[in-house]
matplotlib code that plots the C-alpha trace (Angstrom):
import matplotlib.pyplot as plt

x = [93.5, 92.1, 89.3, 91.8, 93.6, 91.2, 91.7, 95.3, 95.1, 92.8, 95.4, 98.5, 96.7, 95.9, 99.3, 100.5, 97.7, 99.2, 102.6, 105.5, 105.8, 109.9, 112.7, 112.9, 109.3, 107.7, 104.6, 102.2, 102.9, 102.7, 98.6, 98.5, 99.5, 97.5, 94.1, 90.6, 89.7, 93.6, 95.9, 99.0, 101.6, 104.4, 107.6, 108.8, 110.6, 110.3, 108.2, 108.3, 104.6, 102.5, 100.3, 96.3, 93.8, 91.4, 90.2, 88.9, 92.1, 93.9, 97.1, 99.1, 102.4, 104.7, 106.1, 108.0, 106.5, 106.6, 104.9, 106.9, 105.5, 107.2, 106.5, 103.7, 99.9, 97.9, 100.8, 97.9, 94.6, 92.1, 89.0, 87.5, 85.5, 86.1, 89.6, 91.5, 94.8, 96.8, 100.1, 101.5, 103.6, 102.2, 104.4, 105.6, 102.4, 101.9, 101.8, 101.3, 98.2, 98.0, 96.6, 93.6, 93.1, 93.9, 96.4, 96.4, 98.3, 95.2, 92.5, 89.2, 86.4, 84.8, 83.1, 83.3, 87.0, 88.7, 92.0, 93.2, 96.7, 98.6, 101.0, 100.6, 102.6, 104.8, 101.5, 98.7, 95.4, 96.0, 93.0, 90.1, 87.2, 85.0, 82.0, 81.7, 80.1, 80.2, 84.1, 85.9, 88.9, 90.4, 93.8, 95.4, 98.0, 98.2, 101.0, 101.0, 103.7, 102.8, 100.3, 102.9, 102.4, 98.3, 98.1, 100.1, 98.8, 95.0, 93.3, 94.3, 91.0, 88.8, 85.4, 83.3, 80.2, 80.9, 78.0, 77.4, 81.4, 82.8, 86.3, 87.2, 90.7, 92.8, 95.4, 96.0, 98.0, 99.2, 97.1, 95.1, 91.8, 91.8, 88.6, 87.3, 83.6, 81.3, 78.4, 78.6, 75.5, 75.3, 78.6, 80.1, 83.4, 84.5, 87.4, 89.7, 92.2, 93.0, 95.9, 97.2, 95.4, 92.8, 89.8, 90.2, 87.1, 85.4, 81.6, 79.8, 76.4, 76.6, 73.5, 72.7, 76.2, 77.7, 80.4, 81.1, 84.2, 86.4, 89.2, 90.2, 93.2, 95.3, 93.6, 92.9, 89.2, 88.0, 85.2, 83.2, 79.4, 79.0, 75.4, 74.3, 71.4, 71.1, 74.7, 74.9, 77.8, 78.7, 80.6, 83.5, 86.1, 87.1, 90.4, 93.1, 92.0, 93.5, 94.4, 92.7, 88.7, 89.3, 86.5, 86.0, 82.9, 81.1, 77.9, 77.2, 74.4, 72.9, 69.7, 68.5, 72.0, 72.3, 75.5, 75.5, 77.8, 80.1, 83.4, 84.9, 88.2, 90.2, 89.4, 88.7, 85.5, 83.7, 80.6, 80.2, 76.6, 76.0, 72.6, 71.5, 68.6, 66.9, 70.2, 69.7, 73.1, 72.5, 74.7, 78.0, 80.4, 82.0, 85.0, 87.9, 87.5, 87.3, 84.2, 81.6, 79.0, 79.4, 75.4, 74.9, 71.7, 71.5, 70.8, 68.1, 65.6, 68.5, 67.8, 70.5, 69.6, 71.7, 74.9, 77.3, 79.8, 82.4, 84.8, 84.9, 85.9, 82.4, 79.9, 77.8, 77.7, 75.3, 77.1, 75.0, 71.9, 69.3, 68.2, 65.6, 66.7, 65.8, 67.7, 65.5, 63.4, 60.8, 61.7, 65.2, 67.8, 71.4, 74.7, 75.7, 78.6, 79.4, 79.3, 75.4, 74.0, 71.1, 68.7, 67.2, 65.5, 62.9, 65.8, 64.5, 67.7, 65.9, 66.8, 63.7, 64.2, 65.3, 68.5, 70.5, 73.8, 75.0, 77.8, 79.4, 82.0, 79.6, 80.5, 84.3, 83.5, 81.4, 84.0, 87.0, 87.6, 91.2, 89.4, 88.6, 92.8, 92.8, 89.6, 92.1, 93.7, 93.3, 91.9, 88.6, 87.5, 88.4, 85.9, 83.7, 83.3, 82.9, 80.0, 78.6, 78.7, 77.6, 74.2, 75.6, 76.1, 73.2, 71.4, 73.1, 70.6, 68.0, 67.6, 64.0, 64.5, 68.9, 69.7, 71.3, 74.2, 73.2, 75.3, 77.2, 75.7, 79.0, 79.6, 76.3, 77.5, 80.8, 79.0, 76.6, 79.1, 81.2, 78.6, 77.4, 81.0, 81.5, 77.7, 79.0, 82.4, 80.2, 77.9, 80.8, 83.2, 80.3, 78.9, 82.5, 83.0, 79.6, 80.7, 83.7]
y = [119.4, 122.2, 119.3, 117.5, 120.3, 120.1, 116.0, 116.3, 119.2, 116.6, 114.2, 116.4, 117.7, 114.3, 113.1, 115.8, 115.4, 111.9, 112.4, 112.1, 115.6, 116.8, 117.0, 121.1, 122.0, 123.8, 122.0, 124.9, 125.0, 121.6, 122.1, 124.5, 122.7, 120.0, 120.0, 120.2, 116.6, 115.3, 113.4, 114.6, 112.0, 113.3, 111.4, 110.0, 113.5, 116.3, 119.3, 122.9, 124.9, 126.4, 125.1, 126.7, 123.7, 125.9, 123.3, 119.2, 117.3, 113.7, 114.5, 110.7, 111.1, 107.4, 106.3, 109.5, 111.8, 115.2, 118.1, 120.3, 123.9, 126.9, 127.3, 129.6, 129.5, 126.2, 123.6, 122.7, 125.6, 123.4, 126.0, 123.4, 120.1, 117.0, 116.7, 113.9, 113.8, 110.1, 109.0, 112.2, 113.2, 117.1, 119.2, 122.6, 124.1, 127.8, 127.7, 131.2, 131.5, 135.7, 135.5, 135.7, 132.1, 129.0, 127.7, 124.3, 120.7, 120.7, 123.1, 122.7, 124.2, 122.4, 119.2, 115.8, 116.2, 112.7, 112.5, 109.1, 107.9, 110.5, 111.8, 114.9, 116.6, 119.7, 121.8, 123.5, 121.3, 118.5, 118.6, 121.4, 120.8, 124.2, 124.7, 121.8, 118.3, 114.9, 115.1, 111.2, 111.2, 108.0, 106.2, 109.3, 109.9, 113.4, 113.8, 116.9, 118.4, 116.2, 117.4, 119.1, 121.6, 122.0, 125.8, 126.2, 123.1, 122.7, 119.5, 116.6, 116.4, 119.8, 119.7, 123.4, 123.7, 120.8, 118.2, 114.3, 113.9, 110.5, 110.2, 106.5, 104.8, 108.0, 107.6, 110.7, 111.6, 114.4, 116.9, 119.2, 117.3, 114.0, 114.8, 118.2, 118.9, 122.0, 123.0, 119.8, 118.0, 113.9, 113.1, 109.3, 109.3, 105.1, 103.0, 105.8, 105.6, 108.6, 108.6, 111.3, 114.0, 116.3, 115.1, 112.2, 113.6, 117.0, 117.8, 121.2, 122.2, 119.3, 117.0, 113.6, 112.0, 108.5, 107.5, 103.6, 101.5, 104.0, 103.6, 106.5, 105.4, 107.4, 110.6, 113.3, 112.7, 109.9, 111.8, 115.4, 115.5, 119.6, 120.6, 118.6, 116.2, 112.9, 111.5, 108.0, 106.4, 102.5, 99.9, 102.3, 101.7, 104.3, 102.9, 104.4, 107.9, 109.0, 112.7, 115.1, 114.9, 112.6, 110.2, 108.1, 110.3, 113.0, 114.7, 118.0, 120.3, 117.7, 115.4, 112.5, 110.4, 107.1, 105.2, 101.6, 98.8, 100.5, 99.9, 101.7, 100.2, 101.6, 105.2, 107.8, 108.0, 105.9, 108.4, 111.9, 113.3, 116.8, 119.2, 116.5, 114.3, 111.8, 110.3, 105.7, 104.5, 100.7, 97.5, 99.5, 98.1, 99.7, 97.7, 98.6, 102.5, 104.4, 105.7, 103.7, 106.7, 109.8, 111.4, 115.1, 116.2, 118.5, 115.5, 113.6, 111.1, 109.0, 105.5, 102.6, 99.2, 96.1, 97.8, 95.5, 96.8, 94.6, 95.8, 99.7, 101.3, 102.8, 101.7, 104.7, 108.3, 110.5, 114.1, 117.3, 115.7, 113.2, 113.3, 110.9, 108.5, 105.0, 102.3, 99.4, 99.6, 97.1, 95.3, 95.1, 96.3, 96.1, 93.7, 94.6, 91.4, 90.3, 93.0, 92.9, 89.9, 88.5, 85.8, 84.5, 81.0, 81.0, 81.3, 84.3, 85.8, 88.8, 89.3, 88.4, 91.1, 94.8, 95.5, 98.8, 100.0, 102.0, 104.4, 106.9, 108.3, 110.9, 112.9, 113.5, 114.1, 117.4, 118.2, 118.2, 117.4, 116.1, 113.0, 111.8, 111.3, 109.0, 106.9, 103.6, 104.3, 101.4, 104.2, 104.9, 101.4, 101.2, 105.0, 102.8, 99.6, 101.5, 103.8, 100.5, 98.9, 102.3, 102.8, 106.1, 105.0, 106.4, 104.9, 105.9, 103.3, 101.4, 98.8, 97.4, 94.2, 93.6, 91.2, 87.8, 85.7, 82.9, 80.0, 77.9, 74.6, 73.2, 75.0, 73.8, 69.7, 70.1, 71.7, 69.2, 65.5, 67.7, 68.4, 64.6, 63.0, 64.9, 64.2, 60.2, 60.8, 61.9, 59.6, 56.8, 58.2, 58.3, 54.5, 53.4, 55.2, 53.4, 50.1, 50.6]
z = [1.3, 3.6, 4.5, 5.6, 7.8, 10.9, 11.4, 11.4, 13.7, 16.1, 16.2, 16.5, 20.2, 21.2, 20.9, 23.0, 25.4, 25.8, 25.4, 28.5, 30.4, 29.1, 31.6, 31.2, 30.7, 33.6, 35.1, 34.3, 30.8, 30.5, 32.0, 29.8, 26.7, 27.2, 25.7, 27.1, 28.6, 28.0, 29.7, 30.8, 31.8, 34.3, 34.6, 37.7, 38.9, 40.9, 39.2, 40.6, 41.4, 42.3, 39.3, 38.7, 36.7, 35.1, 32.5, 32.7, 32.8, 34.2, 35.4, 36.1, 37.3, 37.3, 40.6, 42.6, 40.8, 43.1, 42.3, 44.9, 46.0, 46.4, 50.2, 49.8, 49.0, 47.7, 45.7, 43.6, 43.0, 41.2, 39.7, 37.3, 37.2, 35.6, 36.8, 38.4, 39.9, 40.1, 42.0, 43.1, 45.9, 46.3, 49.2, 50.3, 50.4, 52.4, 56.2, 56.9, 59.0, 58.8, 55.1, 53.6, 52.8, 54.4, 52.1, 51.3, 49.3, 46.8, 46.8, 44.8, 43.9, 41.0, 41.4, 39.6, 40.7, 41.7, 44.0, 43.9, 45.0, 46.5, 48.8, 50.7, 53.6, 54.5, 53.9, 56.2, 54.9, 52.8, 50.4, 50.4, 48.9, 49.4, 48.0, 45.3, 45.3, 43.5, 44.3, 45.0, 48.0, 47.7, 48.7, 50.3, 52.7, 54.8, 57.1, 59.5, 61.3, 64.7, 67.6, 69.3, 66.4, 66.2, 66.8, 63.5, 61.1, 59.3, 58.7, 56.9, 54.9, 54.9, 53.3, 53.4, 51.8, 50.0, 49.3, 48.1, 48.2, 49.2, 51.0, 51.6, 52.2, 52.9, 55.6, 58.0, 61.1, 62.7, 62.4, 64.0, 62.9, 60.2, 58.6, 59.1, 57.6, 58.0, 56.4, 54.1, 54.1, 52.6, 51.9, 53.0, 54.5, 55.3, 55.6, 56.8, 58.9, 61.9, 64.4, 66.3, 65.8, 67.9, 66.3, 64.4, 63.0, 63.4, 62.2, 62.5, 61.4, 58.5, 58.7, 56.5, 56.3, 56.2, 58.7, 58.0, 58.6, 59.8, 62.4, 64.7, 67.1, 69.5, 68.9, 71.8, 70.2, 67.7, 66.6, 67.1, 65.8, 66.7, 65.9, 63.5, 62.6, 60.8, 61.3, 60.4, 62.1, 61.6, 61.9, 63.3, 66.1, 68.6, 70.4, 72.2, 72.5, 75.8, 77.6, 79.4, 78.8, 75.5, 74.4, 71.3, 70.4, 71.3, 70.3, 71.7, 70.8, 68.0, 67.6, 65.5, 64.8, 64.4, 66.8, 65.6, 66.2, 66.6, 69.0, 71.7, 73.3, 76.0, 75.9, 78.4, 77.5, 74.8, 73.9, 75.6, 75.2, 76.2, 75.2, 72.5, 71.9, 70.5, 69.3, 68.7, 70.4, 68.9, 69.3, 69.9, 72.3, 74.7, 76.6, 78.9, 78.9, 81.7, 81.3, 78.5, 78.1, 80.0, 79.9, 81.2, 82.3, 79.2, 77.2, 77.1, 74.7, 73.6, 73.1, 73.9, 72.8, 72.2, 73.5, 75.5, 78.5, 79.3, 81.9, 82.1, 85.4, 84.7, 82.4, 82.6, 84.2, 84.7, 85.5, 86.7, 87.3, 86.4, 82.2, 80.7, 78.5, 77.3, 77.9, 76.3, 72.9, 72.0, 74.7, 74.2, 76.9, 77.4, 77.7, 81.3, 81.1, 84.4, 86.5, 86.6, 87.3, 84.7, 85.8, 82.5, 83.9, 80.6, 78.3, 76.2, 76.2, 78.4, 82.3, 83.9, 86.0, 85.9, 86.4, 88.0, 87.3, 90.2, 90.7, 93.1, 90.5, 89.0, 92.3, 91.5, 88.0, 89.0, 91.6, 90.0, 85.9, 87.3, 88.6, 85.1, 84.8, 88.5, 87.2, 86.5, 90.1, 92.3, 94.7, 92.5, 93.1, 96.8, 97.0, 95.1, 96.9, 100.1, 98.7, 97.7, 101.4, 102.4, 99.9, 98.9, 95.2, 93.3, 90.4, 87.0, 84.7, 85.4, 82.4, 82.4, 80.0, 80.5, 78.3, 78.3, 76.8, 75.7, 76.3, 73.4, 73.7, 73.8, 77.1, 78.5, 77.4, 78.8, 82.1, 82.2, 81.8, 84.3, 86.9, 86.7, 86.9, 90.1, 91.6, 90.8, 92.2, 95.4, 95.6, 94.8, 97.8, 99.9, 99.4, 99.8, 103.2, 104.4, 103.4, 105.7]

ax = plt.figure().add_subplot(projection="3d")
ax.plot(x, y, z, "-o")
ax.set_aspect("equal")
plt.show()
């Protein structure tokens, strides 16, 4: 019989590790209950914390499931790996900014940790992953306290010291920065979504990461890359992000990222560079913002290749003085749209000539940082057109091999039979007036 005693003691804890959470058992007991590598399902209910994971675990709570915090320090203190948290509403974390610690709606510090499904608000960060790795963000809505609140809110997503973590599909707004990540080196962060916040997206001294497929809009800034090397951001789209000295991106004090297609609609300014280099800004487009790439002397070596500007009030500024940069690679240039004419008579796609791109604007920018709010007044482009008549605009890019549209051969038909019915029309008006 005694053989028998350990099997039956087996299946006794994993029917509690999969058994229903009781009405009147408190939350951490529960945890505690629960076995090594067990699942603990919550009911669809409000449960009180603060709770401490100190063990592997899968914690699945059924719809409106709420584990609710008791207003001060971290709602949920996560100190192991190999644990996963699933449809939860987590709120009422700590706000108090004169402790010790940054409190926050889930803070871990294992790895192998995944976060999927939840709901997180009424807390200072929403999830902090510090020093840890292999973690999985995904499917998560933050909510801050709104930006007229910044000074006393954290981050919706905070990564420190945190390494080879992916974040993808989390909704956050309203907080002092979406996705905040520092000293955190080759983690991929995509398909978010950012509004209304300071920094849709904050980087400092992280290197090697993926940015792909996110979408930063209405943000005082879509995205900071603070000194840090081998960013890869793709695919994104910078929109809306409008205020005093707002842009879609900047990188300030960083070398050897990667820009590519990327988008940048109606911002103040699509990409601010200032003391970087050799940053590749590839096939982005930049279209109705006031300014499409702001350049300060301090940087310099950048590359732009393949980028298209459609209708910004200025395509591109060079503030504080002149800074070498490239502006064609392998014999590929630039999209200047219509405000630069392109001759291409060989059809090569390739201007056959140079092109400039010149401006006046840079002037009020040094002056006076309030000009960069007046840049959409009729006014700028009256000061503009007459330093234009005037040969006072100075060259801001010179674009050795501008690139071409190419026409839809559809468009080319239809101007084709159009431009020969009205050369007959012509010709036919003109033999009828000589016969009379």
């Amino acid at each position: 019989m005694k053989k028998w005693i350990p099997l039956f003691v087996g299946i006794g804890c994993w029917l509690l590790a999969c058994l229903p959470a009781t009405a009147n058992s408190p939350l951490q007991q529960l945890i505690d209950q629960t076995p090594a590598n067990g699942i603990l399902e919550l009911e669809g209910k409000t449960y009180e914390g603060n709770i401490i994971i100190e063990k592997p675990i899968v914690i699945h709570g059924k719809k409106n499931t709420v584990i609710r915090g008791d207003g001060n320090g971290n709602v949920v203190t996560i100190k192991a790996s190999h644990v996963t948290l699933d449809s939860l509403i987590i709120e009422n974390g700590g706000l108090s900014r004169s402790s010790d610690e940054e409190y926050s709606g889930i803070r871990s510090m294992g790895e192998h940790n995944a976060f999927i499904n939840l709901v997180i608000h009424d807390v200072y960060h929403g999830i902090y992953l510090y020093s840890s790795k292999h973690n999985h963000v995904k499917n998560i809505t933050v909510t801050g306290q709104g930006t007229g609140k910044l000074g006393s809110q954290g981050n919706g997503i905070q990564l420190v010291r945190a390494y080879e973590n992916t974040i993808e599909n989390c909704k956050i707004s309203q907080t002092r920065d979406g996705i905040y990540v520092e000293d955190a080196d080759q983690n991929e962060i995509k398909y978010n979504h950012v509004s209304h916040t300071r920094y849709g997206l904050h980087y400092m001294y992280s290197n090697d990461n993926l940015f792909y497929q996110n979408r930063f809009i209405k943000n005082t800034g879509g995205a900071a890359i603070m000194h840090s090397q081998g960013i890869t951001l793709k695919e994104n789209q910078f929109s809306f992000n409008q205020g005093s000295r707002s842009f879609g991106l900047i990188i300030q004090t960083s070398k050897d990222n990667i820009v590519e297609n990327n988008e940048f609609y109606l911002n103040q300014r699509g990409i601010y560079l200032e003391q970087s280099t050799d940053n590749r800004i590839i096939g982005n487009k930049f279209f109705h913002n006031d300014i499409g790439v702001e350049l300060w002397s301090t940087s310099s070596s950048q590359v732009f290749t393949e980028n298209h500007f459609k209708q910004n009030v200025a395509n591109v500024l060079s503030v504080g003085g002149n800074s070498i940069n490239d502006w064609d690679e392998n014999g590929q240039g630039n999209f200047w749209g219509k405000e630069l004419s392109v001759f291409d008579l060989d059809q090569d796609q390739v201007g056959d000539t140079p092109v400039e791109y010149k401006s006046s604007l840079y002037k009020l920018i040094e002056e006076n940082e309030l000009a960069y709010l007046f840049l959409k007044s009729p006014a700028i482009r009256i000061h503009e057109k007459i330093n234009e008549v005037m040969s006072t605009q100075k060259t801001m890019v010179t674009d050795e091999f501008p690139l071409h549209q190419k026409q839809e051969r559809s468009a080319l038909l239809i101007y084709f039979i159009l431009a020969t019915l009205l050369t007959a029309g012509i010709w036919f008006l003109y033999k009828k007036r000589k016969e009379s």
